[in-house]
SEPAFI-909882 format. One record per residue: x, y, z of N, C-alpha, C, CB in turn; residue in one letter. Coordinates in steps of 0.05 Angstrom, whole numbers, padded with zeros to 5 digits, always signed. Atoms other than C-alpha are relative to their C-alpha. Glycine has a CB too. Layout:
# residues N
XYZXYZXYZXYZa...
END
This chain:
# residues 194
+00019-00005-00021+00044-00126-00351+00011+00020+00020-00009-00026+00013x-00018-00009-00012+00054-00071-00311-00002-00011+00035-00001+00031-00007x-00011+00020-00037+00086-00085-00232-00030+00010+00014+00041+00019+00026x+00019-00009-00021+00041-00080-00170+00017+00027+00007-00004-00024+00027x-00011-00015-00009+00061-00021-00144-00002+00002+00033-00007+00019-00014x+00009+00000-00019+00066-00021-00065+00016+00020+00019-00004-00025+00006x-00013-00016-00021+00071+00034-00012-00005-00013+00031-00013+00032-00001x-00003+00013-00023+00084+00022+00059+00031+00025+00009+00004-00040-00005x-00008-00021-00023+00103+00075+00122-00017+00002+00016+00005+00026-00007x+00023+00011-00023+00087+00088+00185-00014+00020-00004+00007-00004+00033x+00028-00026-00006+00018+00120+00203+00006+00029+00005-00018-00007+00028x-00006-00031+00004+00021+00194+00185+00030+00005-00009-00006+00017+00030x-00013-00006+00016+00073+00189+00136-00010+00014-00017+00010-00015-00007x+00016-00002+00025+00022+00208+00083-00010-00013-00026+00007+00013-00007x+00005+00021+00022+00014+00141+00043-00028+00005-00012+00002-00032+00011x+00032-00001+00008-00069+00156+00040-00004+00025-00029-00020+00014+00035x-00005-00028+00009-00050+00227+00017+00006-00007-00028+00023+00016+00017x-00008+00005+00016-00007+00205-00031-00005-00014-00030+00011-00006+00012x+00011+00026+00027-00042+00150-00068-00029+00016-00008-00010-00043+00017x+00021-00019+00013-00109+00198-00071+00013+00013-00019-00013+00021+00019x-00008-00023+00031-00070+00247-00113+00012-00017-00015+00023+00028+00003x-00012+00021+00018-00034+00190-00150-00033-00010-00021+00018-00031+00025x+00036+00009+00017-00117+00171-00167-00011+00025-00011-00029-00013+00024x+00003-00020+00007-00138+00235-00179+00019+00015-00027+00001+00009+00022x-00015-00012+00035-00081+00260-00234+00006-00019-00015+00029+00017-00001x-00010+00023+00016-00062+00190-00267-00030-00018-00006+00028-00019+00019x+00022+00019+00003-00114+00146-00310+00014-00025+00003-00017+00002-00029x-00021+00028+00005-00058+00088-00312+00006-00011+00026+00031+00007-00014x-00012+00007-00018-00066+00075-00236-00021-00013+00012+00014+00018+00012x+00027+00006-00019-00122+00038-00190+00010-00007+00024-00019-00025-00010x-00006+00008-00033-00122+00024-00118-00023-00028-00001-00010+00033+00029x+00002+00030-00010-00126-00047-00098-00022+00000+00026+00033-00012+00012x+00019-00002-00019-00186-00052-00046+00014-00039+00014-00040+00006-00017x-00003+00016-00007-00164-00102+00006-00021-00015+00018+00018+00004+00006x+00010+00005-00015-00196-00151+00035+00004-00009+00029-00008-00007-00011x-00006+00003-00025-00209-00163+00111-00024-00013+00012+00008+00025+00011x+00020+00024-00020-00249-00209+00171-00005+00022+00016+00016-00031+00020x+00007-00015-00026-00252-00147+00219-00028+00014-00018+00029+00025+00015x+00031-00004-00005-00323-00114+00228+00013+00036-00010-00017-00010+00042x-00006-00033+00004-00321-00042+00195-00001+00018+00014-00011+00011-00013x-00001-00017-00018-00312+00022+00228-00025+00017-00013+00029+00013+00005x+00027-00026+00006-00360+00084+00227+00007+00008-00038+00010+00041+00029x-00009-00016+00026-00358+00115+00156+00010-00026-00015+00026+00028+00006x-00015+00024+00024-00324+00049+00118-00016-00002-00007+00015-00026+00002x+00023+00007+00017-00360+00034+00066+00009-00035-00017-00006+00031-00027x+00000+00021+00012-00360-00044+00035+00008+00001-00030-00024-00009+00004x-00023+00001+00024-00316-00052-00024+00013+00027-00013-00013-00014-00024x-00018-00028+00004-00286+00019-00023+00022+00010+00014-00014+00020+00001x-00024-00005-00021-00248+00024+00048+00012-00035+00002-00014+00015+00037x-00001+00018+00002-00242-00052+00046-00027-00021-00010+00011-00001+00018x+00017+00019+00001-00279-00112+00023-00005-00025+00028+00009-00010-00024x+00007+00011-00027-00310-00147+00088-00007-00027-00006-00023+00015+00015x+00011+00022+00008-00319-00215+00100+00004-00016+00029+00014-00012-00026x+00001+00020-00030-00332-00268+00156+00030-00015-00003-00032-00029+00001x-00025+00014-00009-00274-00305+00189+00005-00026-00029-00007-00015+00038x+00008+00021+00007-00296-00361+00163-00004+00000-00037-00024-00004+00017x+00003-00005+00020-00307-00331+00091+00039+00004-00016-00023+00024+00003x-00041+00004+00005-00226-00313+00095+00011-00030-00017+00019-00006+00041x-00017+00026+00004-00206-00377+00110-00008-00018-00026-00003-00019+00028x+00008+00012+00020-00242-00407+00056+00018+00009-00030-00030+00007+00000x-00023-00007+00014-00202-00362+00013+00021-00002-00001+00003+00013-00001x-00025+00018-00008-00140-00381+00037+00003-00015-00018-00001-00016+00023x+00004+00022+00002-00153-00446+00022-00007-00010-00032-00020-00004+00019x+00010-00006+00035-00180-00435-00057+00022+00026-00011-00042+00016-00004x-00023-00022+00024-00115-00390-00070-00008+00020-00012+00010-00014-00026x+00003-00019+00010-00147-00332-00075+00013+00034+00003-00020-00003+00004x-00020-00018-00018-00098-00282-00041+00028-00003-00016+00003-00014+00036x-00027-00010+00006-00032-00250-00070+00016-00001+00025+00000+00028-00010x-00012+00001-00026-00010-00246+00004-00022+00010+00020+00026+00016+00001x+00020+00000-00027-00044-00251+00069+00005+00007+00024-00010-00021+00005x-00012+00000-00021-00035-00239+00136-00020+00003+00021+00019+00020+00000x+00027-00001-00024-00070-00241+00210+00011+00024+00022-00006-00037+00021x-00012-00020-00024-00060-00181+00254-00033+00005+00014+00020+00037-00015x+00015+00001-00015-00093-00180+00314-00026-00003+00003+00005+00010+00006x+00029+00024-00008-00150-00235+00315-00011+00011-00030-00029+00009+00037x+00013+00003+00020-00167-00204+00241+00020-00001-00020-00018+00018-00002x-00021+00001+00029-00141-00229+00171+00000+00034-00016-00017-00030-00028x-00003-00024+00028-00127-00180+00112+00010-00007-00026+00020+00023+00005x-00011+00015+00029-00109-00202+00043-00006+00028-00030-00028-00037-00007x-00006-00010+00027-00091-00175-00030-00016-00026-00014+00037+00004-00008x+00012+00011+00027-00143-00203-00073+00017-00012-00033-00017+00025-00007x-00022+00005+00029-00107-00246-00139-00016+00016-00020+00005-00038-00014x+00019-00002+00016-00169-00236-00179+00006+00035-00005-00030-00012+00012x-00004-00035+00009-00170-00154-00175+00024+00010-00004-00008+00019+00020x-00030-00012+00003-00097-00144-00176+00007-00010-00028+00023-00012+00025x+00001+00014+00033-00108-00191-00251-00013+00023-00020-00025-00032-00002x+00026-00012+00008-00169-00142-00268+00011+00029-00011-00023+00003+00028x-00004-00021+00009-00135-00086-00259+00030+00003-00022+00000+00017+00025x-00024-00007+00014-00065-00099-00297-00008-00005-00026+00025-00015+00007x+00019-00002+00022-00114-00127-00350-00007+00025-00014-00023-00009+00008x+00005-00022+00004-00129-00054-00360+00017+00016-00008-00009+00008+00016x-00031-00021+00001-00052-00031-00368-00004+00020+00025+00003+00025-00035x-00005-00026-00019-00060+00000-00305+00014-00013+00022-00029+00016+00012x-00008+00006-00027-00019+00002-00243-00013-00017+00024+00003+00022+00008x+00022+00009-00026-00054-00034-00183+00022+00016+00019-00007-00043+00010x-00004-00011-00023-00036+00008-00122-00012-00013+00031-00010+00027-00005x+00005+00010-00029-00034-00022-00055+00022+00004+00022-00005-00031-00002x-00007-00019-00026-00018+00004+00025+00006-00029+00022-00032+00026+00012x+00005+00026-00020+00010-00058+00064+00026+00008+00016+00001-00037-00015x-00020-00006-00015+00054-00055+00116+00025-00021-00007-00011+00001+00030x-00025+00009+00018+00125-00078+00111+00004-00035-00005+00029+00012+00017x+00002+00027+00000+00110-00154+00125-00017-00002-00024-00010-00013+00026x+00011+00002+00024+00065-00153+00074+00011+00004-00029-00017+00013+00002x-00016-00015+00024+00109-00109+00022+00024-00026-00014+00021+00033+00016x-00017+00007+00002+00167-00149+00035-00009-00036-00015+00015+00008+00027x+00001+00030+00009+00135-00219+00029-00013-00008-00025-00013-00016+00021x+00008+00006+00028+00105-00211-00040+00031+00011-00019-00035+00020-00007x-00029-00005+00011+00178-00179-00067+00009-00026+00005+00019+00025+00014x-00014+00030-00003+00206-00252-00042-00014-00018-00005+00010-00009+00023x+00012+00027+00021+00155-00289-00074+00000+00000-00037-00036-00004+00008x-00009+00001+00024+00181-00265-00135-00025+00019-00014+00005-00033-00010x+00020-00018+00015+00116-00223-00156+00011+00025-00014-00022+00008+00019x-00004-00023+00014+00118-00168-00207-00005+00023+00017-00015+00000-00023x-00001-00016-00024+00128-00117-00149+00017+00023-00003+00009-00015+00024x-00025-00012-00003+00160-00050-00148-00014+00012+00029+00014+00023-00029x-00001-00015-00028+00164-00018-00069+00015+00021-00001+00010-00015+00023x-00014-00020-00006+00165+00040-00048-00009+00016+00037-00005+00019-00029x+00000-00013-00034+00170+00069+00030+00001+00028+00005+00026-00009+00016x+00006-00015-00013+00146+00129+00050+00010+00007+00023-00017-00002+00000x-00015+00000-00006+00184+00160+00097-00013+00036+00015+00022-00010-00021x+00004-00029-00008+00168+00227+00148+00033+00009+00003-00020+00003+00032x-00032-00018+00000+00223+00276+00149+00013-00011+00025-00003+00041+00003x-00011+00006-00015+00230+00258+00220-00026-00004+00015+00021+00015+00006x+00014+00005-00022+00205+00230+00282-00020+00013+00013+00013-00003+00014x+00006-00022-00017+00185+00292+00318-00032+00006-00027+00033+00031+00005x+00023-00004+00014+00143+00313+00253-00015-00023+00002+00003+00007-00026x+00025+00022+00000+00108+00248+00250-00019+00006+00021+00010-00031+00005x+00019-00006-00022+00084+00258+00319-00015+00020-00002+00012+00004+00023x+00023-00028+00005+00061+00326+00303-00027-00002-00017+00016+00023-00017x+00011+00003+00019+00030+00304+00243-00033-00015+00015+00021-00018-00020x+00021+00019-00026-00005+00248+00294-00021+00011+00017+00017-00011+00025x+00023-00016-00013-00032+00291+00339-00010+00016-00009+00003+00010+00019x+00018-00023+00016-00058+00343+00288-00028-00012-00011+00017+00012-00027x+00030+00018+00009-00100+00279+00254-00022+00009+00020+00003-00038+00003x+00026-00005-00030-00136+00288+00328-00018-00025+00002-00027+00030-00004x+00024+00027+00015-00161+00207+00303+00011-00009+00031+00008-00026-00040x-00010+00035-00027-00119+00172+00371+00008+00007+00027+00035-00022-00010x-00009-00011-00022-00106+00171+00434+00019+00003+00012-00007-00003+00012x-00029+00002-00013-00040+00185+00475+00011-00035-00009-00004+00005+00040x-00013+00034+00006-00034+00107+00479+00007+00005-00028-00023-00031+00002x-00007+00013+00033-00047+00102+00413+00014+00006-00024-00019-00002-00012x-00030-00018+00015+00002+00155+00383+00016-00014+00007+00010+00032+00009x-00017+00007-00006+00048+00127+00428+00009-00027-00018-00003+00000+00026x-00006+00046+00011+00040+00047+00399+00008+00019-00031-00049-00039-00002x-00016-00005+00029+00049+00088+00329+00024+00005-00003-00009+00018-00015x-00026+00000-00003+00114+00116+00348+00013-00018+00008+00007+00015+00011x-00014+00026-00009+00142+00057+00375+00000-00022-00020-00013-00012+00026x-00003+00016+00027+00118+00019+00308+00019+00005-00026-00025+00001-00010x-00012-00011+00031+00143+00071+00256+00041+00001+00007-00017+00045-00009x-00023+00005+00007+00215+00060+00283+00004-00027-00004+00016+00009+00017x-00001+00021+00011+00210-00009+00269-00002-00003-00025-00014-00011+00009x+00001-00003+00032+00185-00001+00206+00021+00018-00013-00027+00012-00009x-00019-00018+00007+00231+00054+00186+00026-00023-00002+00003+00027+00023x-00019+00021+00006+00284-00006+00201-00011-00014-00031-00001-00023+00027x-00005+00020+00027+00262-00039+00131+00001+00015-00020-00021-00023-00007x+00009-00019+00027+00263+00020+00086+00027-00004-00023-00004+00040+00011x-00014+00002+00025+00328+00000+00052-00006-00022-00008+00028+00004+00000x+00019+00030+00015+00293-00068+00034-00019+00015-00024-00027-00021+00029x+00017-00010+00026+00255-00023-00020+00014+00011-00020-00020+00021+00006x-00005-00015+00031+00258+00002-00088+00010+00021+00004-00023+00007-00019x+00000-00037-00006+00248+00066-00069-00007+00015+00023-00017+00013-00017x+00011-00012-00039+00247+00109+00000-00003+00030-00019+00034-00001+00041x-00003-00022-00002+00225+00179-00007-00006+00011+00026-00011+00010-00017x+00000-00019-00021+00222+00229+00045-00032+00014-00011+00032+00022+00000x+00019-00019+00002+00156+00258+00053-00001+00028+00013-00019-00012+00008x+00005-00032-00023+00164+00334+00082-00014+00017-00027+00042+00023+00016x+00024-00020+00002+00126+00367+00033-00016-00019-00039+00020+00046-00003x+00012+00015+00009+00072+00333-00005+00001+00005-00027-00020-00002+00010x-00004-00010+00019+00072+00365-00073+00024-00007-00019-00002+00022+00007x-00030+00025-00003+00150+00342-00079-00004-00026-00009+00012-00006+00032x+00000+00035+00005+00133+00274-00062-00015-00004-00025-00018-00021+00027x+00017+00002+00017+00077+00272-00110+00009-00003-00026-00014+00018+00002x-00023+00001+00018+00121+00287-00161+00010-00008-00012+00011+00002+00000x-00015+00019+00001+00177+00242-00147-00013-00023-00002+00014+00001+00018x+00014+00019+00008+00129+00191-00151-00013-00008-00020-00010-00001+00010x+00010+00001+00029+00093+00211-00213+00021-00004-00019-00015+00025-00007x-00032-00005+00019+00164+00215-00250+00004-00023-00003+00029+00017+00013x-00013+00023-00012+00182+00148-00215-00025-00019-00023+00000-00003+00044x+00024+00020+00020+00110+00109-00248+00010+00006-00034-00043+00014+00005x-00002+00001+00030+00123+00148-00315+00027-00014-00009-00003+00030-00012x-00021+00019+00015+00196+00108-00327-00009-00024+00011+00033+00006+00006x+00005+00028-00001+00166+00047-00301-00022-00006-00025-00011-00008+00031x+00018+00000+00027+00115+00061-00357+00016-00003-00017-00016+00023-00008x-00022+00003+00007+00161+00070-00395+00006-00023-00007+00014+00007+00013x-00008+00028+00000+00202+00009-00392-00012-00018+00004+00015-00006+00010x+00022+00029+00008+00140-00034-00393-00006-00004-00025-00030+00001+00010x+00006-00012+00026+00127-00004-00456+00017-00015-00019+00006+00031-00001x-00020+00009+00012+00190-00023-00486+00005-00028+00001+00018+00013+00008x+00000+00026-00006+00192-00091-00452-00031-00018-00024-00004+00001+00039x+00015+00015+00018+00125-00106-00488+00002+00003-00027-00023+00003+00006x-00013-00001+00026+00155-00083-00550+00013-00017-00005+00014+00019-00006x-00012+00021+00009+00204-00122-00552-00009-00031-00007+00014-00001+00016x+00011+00028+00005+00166-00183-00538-00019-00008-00015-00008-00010+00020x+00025+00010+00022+00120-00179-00598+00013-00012-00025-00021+00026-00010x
END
């Protein structure tokens, strides 16, 4: 079966970036649609930017073990669906999923078929640039991202794999190279075991 695959960096590393072109040139890959309790934004669309659901619809999930890993950030849950992350390896395909490092880290220590990998801006200074070019946030809210992504940046040797994102094409790459020997040695692994 092949692993979950999971990225995780801070905002305007290029994880979004990354995993579009990862969907776009690879049939052997799907993105994991997570679900969440918060109220959608403009433009989200219902089971494509996330799957939406009442508080109360969460917790119920919880509760019926339907969650790979979960978590509550600020007053709203978020969860990794078991069922779609089954659906899609059912398929021989990758499941791709974007959780931040509490999330990354606590399905790798529950022993799940997990490989991580951390995304990574060349540097600080570019991130910010990168930040204010989006044009999506405001001073504060750049600021609270820089003040997060060195935190996060603290867990990047807890992963599989860190790359450096400075130029996207590169990463893309290194990443596509990186899936095809994990192909690879799934390959072989289910060989063996027949």
């Amino acid at each position: 079966m092949r692993p979950i695959i999971v990225f995780s960096g801070p905002s305007g590393s290029g994880k979004n970036t990354i995993i579009s072109e990862l969907l776009r040139q690879r049939d052997d890959v799907a993105y994991s649609v997570s679900v969440t309790s918060r109220k959608p934004r403009p433009g989200e669309k219902n089971g494509q930017n996330y799957i939406f659901v009442t508080p109360k619809e969460f917790e119920q999930k919880i509760n019926e073990n339907e969650f790979l890993e979960w978590a509550k950030y600020l007053d709203n849950y978020y969860g990794t669906s078991r069922k779609e992350i089954e659906k899609i390896q059912r398929q021989n395909k990758f499941p791709l999923l974007d959780l931040d490092t509490q999330g990354a880290l606590n399905l790798k220590r529950r022993g799940e078929n997990v490989f991580t990998i951390f995304i990574k801006p060349p540097s600080l200074k570019i991130l910010e640039q990168r930040l204010r070019k989006r044009g999506t946030d405001s001073e504060q809210e750049i600021q609270k991202r820089l003040k997060n992504a060195s935190k996060e940046m603290a867990f990047a040797d807890k992963y599989d794999f860190v790359v450096v994102n400075d130029s996207l094409d590169k990463t893309v790459q290194t990443i596509d190279d990186l899936l095809n020997q994990l192909a690879s040695s799934d390959s072989r692994r289910n060989a063996e075991n027949r």
